[in-house]
VMD Tcl script that builds the backbone (N, CA, C; Angstrom):
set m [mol new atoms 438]
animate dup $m
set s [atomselect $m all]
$s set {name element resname resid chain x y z} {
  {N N UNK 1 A -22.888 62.167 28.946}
  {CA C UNK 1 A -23.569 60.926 28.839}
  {C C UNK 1 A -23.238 60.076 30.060}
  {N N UNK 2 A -24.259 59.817 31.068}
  {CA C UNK 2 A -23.875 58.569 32.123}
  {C C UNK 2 A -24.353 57.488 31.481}
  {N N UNK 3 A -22.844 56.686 31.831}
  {CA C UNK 3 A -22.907 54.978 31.650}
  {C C UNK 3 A -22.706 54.332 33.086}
  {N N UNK 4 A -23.764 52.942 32.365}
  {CA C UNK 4 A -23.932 52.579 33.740}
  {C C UNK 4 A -22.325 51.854 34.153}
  {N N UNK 5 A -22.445 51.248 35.290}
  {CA C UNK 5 A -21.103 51.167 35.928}
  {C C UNK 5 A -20.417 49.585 35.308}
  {N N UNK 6 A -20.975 48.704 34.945}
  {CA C UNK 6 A -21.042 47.798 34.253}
  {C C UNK 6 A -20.371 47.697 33.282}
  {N N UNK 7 A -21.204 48.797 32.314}
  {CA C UNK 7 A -20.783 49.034 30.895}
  {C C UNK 7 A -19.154 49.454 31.117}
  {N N UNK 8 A -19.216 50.396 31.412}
  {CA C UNK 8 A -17.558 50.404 31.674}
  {C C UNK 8 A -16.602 49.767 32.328}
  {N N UNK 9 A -16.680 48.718 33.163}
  {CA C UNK 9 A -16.307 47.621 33.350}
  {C C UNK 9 A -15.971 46.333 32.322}
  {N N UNK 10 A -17.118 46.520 31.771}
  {CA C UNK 10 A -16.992 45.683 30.407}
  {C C UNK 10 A -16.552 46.072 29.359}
  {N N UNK 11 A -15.885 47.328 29.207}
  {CA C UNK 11 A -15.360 48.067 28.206}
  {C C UNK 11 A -13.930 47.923 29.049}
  {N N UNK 12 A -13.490 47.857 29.999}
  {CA C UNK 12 A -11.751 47.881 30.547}
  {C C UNK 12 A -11.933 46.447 30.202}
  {N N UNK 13 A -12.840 45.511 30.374}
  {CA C UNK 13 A -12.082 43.968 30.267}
  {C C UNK 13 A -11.638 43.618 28.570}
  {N N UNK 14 A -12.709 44.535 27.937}
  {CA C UNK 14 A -12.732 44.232 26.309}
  {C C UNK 14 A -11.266 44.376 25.884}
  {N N UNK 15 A -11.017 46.013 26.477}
  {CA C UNK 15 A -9.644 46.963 26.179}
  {C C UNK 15 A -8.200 45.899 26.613}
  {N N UNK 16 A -8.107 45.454 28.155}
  {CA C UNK 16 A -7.534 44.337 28.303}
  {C C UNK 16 A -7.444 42.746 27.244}
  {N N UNK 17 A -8.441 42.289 26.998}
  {CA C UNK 17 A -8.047 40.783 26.178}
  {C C UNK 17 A -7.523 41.431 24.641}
  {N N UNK 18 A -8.311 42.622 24.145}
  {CA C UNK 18 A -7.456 43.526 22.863}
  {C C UNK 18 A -6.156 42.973 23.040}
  {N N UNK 19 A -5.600 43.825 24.246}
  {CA C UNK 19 A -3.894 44.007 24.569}
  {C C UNK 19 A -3.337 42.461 24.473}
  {N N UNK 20 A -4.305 41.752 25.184}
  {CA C UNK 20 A -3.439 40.300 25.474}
  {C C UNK 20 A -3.487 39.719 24.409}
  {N N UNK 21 A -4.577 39.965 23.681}
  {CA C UNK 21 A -4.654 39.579 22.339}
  {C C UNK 21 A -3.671 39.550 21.496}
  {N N UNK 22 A -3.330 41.200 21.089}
  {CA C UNK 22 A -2.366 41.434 20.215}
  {C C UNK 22 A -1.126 41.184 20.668}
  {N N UNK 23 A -0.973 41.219 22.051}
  {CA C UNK 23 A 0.679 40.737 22.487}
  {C C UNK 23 A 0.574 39.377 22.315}
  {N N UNK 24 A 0.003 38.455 22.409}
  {CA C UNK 24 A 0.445 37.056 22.109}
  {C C UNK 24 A 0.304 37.105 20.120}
  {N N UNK 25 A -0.360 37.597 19.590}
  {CA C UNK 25 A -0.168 37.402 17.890}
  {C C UNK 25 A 1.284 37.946 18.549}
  {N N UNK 26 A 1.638 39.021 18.452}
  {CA C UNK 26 A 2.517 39.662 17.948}
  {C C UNK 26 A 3.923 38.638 18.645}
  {N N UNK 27 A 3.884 37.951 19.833}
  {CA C UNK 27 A 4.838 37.204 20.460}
  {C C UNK 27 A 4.575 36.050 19.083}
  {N N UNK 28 A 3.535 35.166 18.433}
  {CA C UNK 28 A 3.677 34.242 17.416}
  {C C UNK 28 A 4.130 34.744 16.333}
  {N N UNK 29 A 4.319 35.777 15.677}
  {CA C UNK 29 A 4.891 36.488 14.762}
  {C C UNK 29 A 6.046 36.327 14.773}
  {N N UNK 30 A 6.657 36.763 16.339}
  {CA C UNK 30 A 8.019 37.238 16.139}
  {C C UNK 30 A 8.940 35.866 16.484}
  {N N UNK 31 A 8.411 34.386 16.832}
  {CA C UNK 31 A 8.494 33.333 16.610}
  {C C UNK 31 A 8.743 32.821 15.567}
  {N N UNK 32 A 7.647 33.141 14.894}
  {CA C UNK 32 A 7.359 32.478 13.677}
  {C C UNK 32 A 8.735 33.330 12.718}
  {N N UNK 33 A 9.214 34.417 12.899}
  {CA C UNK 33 A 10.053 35.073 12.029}
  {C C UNK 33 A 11.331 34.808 12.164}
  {N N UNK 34 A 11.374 34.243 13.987}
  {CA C UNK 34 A 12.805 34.223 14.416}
  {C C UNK 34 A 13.016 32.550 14.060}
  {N N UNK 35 A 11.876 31.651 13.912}
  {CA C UNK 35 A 12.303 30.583 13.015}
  {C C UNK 35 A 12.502 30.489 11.136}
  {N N UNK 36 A 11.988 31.185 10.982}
  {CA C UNK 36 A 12.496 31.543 9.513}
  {C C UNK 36 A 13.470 32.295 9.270}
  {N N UNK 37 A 13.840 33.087 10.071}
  {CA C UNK 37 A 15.294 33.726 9.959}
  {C C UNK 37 A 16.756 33.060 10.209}
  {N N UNK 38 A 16.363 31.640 10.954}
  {CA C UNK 38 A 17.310 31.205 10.863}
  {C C UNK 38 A 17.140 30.230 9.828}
  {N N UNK 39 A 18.363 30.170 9.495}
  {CA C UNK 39 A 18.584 28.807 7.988}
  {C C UNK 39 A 19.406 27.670 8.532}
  {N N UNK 40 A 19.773 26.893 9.457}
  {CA C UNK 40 A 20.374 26.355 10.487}
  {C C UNK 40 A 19.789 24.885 9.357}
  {N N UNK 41 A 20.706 24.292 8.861}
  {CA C UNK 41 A 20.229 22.973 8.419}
  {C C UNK 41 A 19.368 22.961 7.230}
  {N N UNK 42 A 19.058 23.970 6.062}
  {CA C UNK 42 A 18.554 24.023 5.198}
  {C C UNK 42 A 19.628 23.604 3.663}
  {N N UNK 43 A 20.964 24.344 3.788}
  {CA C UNK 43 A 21.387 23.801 3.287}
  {C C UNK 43 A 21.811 21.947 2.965}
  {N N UNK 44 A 22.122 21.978 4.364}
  {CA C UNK 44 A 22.480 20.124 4.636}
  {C C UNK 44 A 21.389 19.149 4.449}
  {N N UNK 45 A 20.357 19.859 4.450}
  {CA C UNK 45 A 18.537 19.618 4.132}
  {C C UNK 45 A 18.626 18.825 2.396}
  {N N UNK 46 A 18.987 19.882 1.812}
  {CA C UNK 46 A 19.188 20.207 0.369}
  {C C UNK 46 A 20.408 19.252 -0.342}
  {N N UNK 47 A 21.785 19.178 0.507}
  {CA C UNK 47 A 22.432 18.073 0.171}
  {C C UNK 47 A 21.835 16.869 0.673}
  {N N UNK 48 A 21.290 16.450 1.087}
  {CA C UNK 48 A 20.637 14.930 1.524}
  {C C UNK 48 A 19.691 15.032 0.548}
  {N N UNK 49 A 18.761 15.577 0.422}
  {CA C UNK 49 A 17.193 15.792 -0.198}
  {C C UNK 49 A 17.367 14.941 -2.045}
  {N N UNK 50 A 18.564 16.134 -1.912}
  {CA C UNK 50 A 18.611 16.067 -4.182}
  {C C UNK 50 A 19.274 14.783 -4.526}
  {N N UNK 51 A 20.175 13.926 -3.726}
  {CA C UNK 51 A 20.611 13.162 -4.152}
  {C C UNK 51 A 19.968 12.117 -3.833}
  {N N UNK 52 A 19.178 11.951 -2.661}
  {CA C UNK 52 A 18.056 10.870 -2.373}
  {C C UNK 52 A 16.948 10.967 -3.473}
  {N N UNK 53 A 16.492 11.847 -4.109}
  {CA C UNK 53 A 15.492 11.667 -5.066}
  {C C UNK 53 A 16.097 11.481 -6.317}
  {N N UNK 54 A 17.178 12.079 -6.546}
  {CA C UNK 54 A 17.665 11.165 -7.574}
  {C C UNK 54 A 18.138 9.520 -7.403}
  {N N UNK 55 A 18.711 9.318 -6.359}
  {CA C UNK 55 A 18.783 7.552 -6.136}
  {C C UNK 55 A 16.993 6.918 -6.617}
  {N N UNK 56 A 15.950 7.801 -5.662}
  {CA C UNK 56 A 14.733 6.994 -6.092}
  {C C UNK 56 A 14.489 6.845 -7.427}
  {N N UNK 57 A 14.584 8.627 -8.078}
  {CA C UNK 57 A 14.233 7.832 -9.493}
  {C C UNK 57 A 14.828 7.224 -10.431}
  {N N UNK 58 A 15.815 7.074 -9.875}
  {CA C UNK 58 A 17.079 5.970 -10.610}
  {C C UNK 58 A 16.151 4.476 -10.206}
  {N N UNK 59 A 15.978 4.090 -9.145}
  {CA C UNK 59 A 14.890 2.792 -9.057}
  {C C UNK 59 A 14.297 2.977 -9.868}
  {N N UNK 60 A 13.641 4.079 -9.726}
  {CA C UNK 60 A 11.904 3.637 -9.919}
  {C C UNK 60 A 11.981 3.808 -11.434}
  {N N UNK 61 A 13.170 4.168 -12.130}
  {CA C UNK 61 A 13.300 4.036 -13.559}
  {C C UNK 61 A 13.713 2.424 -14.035}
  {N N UNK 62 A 14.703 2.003 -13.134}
  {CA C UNK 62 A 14.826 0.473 -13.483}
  {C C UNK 62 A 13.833 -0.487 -13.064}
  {N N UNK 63 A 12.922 -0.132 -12.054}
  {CA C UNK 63 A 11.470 -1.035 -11.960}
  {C C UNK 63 A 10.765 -1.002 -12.818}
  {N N UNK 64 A 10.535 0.417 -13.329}
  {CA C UNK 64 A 9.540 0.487 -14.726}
  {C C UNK 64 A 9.994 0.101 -16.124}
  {N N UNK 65 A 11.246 0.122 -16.161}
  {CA C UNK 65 A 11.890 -0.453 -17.415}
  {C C UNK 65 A 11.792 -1.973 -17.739}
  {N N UNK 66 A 11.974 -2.743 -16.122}
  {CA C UNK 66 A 11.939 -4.049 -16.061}
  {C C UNK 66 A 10.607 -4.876 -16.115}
  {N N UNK 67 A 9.704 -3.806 -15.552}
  {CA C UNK 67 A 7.991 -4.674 -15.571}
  {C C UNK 67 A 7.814 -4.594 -17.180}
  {N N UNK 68 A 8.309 -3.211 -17.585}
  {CA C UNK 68 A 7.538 -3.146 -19.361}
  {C C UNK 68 A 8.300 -3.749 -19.760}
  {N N UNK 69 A 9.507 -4.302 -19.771}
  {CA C UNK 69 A 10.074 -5.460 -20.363}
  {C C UNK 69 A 9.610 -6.377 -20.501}
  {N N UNK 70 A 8.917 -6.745 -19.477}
  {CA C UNK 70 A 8.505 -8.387 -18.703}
  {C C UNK 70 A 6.866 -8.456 -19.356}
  {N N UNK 71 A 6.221 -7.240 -19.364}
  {CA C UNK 71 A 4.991 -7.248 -20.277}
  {C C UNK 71 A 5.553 -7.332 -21.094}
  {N N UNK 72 A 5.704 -6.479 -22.239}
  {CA C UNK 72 A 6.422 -6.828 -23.565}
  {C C UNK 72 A 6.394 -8.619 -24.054}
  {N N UNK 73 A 7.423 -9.162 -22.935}
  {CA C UNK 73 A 8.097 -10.231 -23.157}
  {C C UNK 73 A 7.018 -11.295 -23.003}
  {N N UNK 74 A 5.943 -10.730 -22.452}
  {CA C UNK 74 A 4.908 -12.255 -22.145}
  {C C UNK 74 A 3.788 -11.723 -23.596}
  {N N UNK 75 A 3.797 -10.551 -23.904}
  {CA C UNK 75 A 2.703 -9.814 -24.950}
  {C C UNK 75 A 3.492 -10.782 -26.525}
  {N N UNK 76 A 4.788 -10.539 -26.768}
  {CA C UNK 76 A 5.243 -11.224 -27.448}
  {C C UNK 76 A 5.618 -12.551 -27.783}
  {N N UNK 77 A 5.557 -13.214 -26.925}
  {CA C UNK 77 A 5.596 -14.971 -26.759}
  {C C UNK 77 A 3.800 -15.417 -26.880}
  {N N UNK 78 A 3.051 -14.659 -26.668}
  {CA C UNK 78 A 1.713 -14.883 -26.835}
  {C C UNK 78 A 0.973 -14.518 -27.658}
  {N N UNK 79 A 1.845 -13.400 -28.482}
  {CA C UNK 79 A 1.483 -13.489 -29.764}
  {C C UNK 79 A 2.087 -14.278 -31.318}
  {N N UNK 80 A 3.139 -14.693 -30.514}
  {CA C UNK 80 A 3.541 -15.819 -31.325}
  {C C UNK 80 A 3.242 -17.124 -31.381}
  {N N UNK 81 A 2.783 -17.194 -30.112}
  {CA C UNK 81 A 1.487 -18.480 -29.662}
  {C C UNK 81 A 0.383 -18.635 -30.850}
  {N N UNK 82 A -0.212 -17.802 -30.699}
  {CA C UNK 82 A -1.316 -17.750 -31.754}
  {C C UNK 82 A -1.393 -17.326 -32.638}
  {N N UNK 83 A 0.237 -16.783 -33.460}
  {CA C UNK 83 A 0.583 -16.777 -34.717}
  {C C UNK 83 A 0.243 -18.035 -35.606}
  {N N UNK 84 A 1.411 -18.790 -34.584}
  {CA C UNK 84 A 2.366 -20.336 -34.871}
  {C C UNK 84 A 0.967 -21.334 -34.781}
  {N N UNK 85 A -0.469 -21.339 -33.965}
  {CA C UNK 85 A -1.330 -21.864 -34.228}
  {C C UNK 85 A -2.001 -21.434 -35.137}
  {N N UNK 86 A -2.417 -20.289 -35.456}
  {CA C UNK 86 A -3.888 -19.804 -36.578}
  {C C UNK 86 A -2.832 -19.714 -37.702}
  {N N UNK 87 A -1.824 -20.251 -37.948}
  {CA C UNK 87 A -1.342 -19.908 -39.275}
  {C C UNK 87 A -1.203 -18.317 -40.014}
  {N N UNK 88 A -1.169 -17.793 -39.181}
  {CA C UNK 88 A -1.809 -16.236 -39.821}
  {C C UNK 88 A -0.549 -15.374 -39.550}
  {N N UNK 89 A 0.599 -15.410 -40.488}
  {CA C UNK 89 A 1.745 -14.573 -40.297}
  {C C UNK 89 A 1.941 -12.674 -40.812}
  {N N UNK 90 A 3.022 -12.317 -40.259}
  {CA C UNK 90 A 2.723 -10.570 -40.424}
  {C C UNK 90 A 4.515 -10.799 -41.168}
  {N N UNK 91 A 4.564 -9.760 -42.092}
  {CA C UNK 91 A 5.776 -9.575 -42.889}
  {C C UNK 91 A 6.706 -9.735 -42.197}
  {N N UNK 92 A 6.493 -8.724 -41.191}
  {CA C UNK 92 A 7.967 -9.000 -40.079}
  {C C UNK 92 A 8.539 -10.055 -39.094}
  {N N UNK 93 A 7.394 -11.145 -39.262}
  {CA C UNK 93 A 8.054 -12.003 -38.434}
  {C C UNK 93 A 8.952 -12.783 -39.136}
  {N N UNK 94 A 9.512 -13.668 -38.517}
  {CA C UNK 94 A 10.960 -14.414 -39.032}
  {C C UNK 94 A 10.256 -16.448 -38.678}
  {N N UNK 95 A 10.073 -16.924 -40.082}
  {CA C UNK 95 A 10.412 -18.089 -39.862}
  {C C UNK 95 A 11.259 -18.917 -40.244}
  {N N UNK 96 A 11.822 -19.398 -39.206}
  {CA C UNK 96 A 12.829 -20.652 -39.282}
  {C C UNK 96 A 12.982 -22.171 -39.231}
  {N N UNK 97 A 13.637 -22.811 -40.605}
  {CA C UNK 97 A 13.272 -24.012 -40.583}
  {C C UNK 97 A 14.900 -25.052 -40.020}
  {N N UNK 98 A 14.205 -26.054 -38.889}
  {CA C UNK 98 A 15.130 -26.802 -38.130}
  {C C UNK 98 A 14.964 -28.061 -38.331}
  {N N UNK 99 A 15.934 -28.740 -38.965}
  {CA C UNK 99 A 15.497 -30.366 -39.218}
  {C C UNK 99 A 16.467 -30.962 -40.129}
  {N N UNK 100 A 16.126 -32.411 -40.064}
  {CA C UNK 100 A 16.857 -33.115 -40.913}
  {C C UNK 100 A 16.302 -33.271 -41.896}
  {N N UNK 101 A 16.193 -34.741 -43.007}
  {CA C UNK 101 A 15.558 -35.227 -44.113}
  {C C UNK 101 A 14.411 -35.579 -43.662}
  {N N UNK 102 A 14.415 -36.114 -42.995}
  {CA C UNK 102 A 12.735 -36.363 -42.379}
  {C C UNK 102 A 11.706 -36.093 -41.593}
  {N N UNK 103 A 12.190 -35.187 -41.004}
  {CA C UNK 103 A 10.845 -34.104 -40.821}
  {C C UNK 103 A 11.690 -32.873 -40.241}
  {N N UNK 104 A 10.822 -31.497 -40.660}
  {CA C UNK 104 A 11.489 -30.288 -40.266}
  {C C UNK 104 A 10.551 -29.696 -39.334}
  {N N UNK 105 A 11.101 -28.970 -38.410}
  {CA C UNK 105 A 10.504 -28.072 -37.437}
  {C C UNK 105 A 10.134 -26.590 -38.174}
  {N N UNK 106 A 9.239 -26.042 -38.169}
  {CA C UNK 106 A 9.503 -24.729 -38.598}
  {C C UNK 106 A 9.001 -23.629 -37.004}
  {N N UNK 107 A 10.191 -23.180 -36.768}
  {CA C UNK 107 A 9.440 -22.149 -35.641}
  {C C UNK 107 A 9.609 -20.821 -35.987}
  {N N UNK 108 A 8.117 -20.328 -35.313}
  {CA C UNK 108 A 8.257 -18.653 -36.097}
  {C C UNK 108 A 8.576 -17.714 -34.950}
  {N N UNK 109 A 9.269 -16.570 -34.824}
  {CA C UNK 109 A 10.107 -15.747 -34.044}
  {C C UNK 109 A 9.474 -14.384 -34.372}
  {N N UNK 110 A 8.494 -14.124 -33.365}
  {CA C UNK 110 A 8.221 -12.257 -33.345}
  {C C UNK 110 A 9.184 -11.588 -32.597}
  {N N UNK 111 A 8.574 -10.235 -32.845}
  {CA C UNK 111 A 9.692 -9.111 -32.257}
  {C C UNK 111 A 8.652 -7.996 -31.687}
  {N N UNK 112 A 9.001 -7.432 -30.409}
  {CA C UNK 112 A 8.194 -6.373 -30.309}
  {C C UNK 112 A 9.410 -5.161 -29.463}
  {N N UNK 113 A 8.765 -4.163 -29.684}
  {CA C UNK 113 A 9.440 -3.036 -28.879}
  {C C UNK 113 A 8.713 -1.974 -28.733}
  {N N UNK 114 A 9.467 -1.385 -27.587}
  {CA C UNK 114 A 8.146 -0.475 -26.906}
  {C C UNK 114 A 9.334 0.965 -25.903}
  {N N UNK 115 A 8.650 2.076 -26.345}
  {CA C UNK 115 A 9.799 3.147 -25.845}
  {C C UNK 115 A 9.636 3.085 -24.196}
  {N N UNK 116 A 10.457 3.196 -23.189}
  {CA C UNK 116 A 10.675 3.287 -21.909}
  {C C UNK 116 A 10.149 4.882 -21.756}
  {N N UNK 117 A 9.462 5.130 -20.622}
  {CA C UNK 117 A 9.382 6.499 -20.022}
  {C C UNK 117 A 10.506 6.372 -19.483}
  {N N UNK 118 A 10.735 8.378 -19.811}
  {CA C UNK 118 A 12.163 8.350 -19.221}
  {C C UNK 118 A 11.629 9.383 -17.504}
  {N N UNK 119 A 11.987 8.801 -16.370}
  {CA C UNK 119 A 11.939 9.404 -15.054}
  {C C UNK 119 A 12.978 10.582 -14.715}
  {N N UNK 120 A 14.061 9.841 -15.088}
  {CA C UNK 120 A 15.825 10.765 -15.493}
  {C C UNK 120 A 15.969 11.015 -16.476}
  {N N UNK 121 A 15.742 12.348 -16.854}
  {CA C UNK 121 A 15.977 12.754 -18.329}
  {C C UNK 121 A 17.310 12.273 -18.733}
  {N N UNK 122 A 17.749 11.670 -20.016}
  {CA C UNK 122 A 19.109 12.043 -20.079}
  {C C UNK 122 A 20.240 10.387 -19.121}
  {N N UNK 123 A 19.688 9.249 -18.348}
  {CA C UNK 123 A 19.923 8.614 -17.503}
  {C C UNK 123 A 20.353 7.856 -18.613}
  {N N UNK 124 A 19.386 7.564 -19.368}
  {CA C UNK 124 A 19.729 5.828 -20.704}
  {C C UNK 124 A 20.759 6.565 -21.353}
  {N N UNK 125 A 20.777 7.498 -22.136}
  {CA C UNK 125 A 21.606 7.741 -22.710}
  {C C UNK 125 A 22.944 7.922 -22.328}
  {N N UNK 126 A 23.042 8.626 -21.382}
  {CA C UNK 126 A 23.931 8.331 -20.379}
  {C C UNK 126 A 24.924 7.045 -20.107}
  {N N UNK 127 A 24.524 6.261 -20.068}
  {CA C UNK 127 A 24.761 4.996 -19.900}
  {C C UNK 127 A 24.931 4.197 -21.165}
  {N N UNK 128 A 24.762 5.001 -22.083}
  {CA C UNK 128 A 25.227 4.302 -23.692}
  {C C UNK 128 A 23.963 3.312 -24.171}
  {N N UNK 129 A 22.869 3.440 -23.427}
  {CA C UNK 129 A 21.509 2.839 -24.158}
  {C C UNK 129 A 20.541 3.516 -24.860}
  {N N UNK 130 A 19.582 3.105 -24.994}
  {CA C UNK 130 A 18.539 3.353 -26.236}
  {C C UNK 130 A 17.176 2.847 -24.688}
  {N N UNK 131 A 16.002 3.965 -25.377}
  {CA C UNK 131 A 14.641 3.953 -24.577}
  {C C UNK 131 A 13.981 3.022 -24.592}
  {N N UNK 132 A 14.464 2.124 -25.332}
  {CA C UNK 132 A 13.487 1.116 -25.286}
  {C C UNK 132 A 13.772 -0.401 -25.395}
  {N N UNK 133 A 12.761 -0.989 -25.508}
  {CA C UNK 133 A 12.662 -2.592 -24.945}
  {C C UNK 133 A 12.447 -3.410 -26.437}
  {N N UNK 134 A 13.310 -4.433 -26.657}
  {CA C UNK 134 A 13.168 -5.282 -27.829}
  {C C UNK 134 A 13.461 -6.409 -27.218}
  {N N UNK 135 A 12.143 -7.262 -27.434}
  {CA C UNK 135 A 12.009 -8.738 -27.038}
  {C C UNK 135 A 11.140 -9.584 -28.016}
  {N N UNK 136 A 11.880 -10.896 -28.108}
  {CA C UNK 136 A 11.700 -11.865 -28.612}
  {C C UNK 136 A 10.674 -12.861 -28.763}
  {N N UNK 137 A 9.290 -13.107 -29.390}
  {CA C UNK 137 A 8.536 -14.403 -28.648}
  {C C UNK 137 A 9.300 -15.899 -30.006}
  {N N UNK 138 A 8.935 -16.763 -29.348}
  {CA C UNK 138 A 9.301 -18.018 -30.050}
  {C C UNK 138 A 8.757 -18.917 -29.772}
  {N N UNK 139 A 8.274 -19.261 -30.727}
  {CA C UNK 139 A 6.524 -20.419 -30.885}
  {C C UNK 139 A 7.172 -21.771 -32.071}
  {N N UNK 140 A 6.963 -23.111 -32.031}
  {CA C UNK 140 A 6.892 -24.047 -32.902}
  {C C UNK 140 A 5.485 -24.183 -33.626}
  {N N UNK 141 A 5.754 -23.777 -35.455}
  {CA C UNK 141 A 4.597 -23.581 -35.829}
  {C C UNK 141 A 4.038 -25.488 -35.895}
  {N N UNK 142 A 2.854 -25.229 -35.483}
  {CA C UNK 142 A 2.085 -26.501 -35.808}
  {C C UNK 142 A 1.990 -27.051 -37.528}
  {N N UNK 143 A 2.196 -28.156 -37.884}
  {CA C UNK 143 A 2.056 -28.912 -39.529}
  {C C UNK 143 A 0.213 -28.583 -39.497}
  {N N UNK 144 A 0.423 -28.336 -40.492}
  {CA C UNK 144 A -0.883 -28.202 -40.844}
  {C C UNK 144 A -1.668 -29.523 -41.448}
  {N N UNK 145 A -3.116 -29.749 -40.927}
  {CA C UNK 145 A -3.845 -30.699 -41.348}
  {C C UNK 145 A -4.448 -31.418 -42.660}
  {N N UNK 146 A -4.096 -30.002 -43.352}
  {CA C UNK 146 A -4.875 -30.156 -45.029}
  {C C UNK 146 A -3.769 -30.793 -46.209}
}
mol reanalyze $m
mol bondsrecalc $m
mol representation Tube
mol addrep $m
């Protein structure tokens, strides 16, 4: 079979970028292996790493404990708001009467509580607490008109 002179020209350049080809993969390979073969700082990686994410979710457990507190605490003062006005009490709340002979205060005292997500398994308890949030609202009930 004659080929023209070209064609085989263009068949040594093909055969060439092949070679250069596969010698540069094969040079990123053996890069890529001789950086994974070393472990140079993976351990010391690992001591910094575990105890920094536990510091975070140690925050980010007392931020979330403290906002749902702080809801809680405004959910419960506002529902004792409009207990202590609409007259309209629930078994569990607590009213208390403050006064002398001539006129008494009566103020009524809700309660709410609400379980904490736990971020640190095992963190509250730890620490000799309980998951969750118990807060107080406290309203002066209004005398009624009738």
């Amino acid at each position: 079979m004659i080929r023209h002179p070209l064609e085989e020209e263009i068949h040594k350049v093909c055969r060439r970028h092949q070679i250069v080809t596969r010698f540069r993969a094969h040079q990123i390979v053996t890069r890529f292996r001789g950086h994974v073969a070393r472990e140079d700082g993976n351990v010391e990686s690992a001591l910094v790493i575990i105890p920094l994410l536990v510091l975070f979710l140690i925050g980010a457990q007392i931020i979330a404990a403290t906002n749902i507190r702080n809801a809680d605490l405004a959910l419960a003062q506002g529902d004792a708001a409009s207990r202590a006005i609409s007259q309209e009490f629930y078994p569990d709340d607590e009213i208390i009467e403050i006064g002398g002979r001539v006129e008494k205060i009566r103020v009524l005292i809700t309660h709410r509580s609400h379980t904490i997500p736990q971020l640190v398994p095992g963190l509250i308890e730890l620490m000799g607490g309980v998951p969750t949030t118990d807060v107080v609202g406290v309203a002066v009930i209004e005398p009624s008109s009738s």
